[in-house]
NUDREN-533632 format. One record per residue (C-alpha): x, y, z; residue number from 1. Coordinates in steps of 0.02 Angstrom, whole numbers, plus 50000, padded with zeros to 5 digits. Each point is the difference from the previous one (the first is absolute). Layout:
<site <X, Y, Z>, NUM>,
...
***
This chain:
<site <55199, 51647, 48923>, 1>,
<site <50002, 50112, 49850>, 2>,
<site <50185, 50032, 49934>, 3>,
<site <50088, 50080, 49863>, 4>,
<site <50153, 49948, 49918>, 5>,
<site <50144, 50123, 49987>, 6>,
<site <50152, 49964, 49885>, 7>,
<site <50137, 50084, 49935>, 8>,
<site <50164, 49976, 49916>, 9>,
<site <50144, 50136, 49991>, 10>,
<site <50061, 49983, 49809>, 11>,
<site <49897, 49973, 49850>, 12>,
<site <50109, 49825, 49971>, 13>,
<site <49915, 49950, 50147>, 14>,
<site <49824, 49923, 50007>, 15>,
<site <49844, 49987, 50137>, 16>,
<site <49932, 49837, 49928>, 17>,
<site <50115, 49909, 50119>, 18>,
<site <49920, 50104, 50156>, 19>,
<site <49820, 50008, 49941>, 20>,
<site <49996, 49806, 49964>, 21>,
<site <50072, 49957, 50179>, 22>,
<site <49877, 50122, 50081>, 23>,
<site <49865, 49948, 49934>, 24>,
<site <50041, 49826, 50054>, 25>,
<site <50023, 50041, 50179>, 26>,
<site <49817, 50101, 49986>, 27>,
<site <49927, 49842, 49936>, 28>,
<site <50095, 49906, 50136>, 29>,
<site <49949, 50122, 50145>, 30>,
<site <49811, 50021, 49919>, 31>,
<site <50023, 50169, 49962>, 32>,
<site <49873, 50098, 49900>, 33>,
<site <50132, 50104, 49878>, 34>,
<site <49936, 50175, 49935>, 35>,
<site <50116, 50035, 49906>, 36>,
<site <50191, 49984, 49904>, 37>,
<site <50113, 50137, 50018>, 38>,
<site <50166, 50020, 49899>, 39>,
<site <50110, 50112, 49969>, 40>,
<site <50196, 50028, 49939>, 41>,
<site <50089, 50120, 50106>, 42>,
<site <50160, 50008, 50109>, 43>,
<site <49951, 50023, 50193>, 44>,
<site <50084, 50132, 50018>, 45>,
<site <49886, 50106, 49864>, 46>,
<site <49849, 50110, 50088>, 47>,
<site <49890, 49948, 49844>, 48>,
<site <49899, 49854, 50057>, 49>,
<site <49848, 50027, 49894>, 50>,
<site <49946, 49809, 50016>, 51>,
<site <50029, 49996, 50196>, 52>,
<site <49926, 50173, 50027>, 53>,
<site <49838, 49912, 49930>, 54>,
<site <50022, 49855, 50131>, 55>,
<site <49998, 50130, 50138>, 56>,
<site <49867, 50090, 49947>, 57>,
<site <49915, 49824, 50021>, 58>,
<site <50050, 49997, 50179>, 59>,
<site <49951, 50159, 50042>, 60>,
<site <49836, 49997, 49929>, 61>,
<site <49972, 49818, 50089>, 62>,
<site <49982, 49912, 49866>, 63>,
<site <50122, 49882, 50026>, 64>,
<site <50038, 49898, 50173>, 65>,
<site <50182, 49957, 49937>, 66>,
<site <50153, 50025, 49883>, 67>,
<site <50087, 49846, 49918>, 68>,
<site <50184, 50018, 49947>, 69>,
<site <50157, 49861, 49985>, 70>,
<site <50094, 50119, 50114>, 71>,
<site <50006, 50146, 50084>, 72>,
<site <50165, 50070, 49902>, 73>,
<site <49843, 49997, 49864>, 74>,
<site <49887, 50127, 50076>, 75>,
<site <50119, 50125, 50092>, 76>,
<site <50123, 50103, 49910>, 77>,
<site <50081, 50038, 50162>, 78>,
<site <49997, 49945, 50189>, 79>,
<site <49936, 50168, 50047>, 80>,
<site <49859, 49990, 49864>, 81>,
<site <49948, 49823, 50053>, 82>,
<site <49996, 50058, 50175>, 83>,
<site <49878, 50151, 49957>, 84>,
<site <49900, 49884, 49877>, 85>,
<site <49975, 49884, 50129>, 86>,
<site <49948, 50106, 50119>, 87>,
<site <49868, 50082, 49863>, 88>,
<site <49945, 49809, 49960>, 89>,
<site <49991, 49992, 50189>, 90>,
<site <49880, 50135, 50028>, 91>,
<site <49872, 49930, 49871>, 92>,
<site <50013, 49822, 50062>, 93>,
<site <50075, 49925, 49855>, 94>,
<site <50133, 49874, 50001>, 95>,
<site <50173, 50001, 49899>, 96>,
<site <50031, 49807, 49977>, 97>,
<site <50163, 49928, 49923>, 98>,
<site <49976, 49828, 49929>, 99>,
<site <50179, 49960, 50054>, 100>,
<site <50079, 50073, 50157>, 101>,
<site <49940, 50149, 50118>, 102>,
<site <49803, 50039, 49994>, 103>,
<site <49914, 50162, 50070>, 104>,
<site <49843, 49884, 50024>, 105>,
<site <49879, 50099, 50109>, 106>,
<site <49905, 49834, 50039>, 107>,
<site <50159, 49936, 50122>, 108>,
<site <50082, 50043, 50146>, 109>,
<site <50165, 50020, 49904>, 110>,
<site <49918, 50133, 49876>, 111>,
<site <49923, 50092, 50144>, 112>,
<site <50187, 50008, 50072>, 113>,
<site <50086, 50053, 49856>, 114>,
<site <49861, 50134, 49985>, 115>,
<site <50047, 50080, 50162>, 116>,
<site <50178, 49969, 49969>, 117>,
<site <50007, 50094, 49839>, 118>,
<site <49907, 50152, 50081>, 119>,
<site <50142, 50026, 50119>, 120>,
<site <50138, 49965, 49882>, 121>,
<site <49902, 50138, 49883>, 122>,
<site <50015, 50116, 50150>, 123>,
<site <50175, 49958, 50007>, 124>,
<site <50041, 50027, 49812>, 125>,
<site <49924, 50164, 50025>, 126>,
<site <50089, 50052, 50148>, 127>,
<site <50157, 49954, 49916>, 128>,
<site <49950, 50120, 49828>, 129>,
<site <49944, 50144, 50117>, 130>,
<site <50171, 49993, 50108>, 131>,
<site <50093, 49968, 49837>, 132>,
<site <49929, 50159, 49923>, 133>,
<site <50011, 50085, 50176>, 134>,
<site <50203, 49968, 49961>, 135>,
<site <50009, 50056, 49832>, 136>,
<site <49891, 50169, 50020>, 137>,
<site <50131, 50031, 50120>, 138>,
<site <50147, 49961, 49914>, 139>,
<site <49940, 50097, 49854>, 140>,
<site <49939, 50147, 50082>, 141>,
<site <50188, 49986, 50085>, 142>,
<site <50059, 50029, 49822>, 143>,
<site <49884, 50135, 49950>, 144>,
<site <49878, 49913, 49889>, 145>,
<site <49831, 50082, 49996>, 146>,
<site <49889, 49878, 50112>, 147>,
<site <49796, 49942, 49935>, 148>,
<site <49915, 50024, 49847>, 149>,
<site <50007, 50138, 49914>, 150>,
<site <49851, 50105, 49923>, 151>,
<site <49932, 49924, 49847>, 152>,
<site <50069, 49813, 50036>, 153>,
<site <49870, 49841, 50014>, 154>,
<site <50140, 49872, 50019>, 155>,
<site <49895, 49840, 50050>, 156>,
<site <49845, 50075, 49908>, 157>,
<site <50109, 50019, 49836>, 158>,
<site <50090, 49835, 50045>, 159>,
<site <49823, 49915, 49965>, 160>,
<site <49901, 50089, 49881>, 161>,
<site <50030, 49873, 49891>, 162>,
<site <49932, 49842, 50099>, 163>,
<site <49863, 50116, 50038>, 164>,
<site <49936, 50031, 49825>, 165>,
<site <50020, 49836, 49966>, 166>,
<site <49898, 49929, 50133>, 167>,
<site <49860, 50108, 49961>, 168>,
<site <50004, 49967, 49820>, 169>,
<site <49976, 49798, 50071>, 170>,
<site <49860, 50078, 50083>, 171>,
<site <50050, 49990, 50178>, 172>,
<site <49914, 50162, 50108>, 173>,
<site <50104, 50133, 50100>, 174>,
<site <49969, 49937, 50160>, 175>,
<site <50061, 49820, 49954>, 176>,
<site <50154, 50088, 49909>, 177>,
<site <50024, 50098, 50148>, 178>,
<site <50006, 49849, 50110>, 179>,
<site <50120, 49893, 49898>, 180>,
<site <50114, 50143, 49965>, 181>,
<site <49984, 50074, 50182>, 182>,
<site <49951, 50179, 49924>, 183>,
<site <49860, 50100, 50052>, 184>,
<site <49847, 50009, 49880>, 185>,
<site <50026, 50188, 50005>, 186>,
<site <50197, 49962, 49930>, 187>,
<site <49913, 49863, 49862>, 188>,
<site <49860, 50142, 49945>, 189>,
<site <50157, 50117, 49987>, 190>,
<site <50102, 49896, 49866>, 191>,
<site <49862, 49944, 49902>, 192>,
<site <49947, 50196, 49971>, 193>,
<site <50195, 50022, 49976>, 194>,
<site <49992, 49875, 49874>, 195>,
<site <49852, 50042, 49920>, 196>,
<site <50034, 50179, 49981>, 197>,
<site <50191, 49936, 49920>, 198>,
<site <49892, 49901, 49891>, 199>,
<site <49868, 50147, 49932>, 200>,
<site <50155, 50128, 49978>, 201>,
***
């Protein structure tokens, strides 16, 4: 089974070797064929994950059968993102596979479970957001605020401009950034001629 090694550490006092040494004795254990290390040093709760974008770009391109991490508090910066991760790594057949604790191993029975498991409690998440914003559209338009976007505003486009740029300066294509970032490719095309224009001016 070809796997790659993610690691990452939240503080720059902090160091992978520990994670990297006991992964790659596990892969040499299991009889794993590794791809490739991964490492990176930022809190999970940062959207920059320049090293783990790469390991999903992996995945989606098929390249790799399964991810390698200690633990899962490793590869998701929240329980909503590991939900939607998993259900991405899901979709391309790849496994998520902690070396200590819960796996997402598409090979068992347990992995398949988990799989369907995580799709509803994605549905549920969502239902939750949507009757949470329901509430407060309500309760602001109740107080006279002026309700949706208003003209000239790219809130989640703006919000990730700069991710974008910098995954296509790594050399990652729109429709692969569009995936990972769930945009549209018309939305990626859009801030890269933003940018580009900023840029020339």
């Amino acid at each position: 089974m070809r796997v790659a090694i993610y690691c990452r550490v939240s503080t720059t006092d902090q160091s992978c070797e520990r994670q990297e040494r006991d992964l790659l004795e596990y892969t040499a254990s299991a009889g794993f064929m590794v791809v490739g290390v991964w490492k990176e040093t930022v809190s999970g709760s940062k959207n920059l994950h320049s090293e783990r974008d790469k390991v999903i770009a992996l995945a989606q391109s098929r390249k790799i059968d399964a991810i390698l991490v200690t633990e899962m508090t490793r590869w998701g910066r929240s329980t909503i993102d590991l939900i939607e991760t998993l259900q991405s790594l899901h979709s391309w057949g790849v496994s998520l596979i902690a070396q200590t604790g819960f796996q997402f191993d598409l090979n068992t029975s347990q992995g398949k479970l988990i799989a369907h498991l995580m799709a509803s409690l994605a549905e549920f998440e969502r239902d939750l957001m949507r009757e949470r914003v329901r509430s407060g559209l309500a309760a602001a338009k109740a107080r006279g605020q002026k309700i949706g976007r208003q003209p000239g505003q790219r809130v989640k486009a703006d919000r990730l401009a700069p991710k974008v740029m910098q995954m296509v300066q790594l050399g990652y294509s729109y429709r692969q950034i569009a995936s990972t970032l769930h945009l549209s490719k018309t939305t990626v095309n859009e801030i890269v001629k933003r940018h580009r224009n900023t840029t020339n001016n």
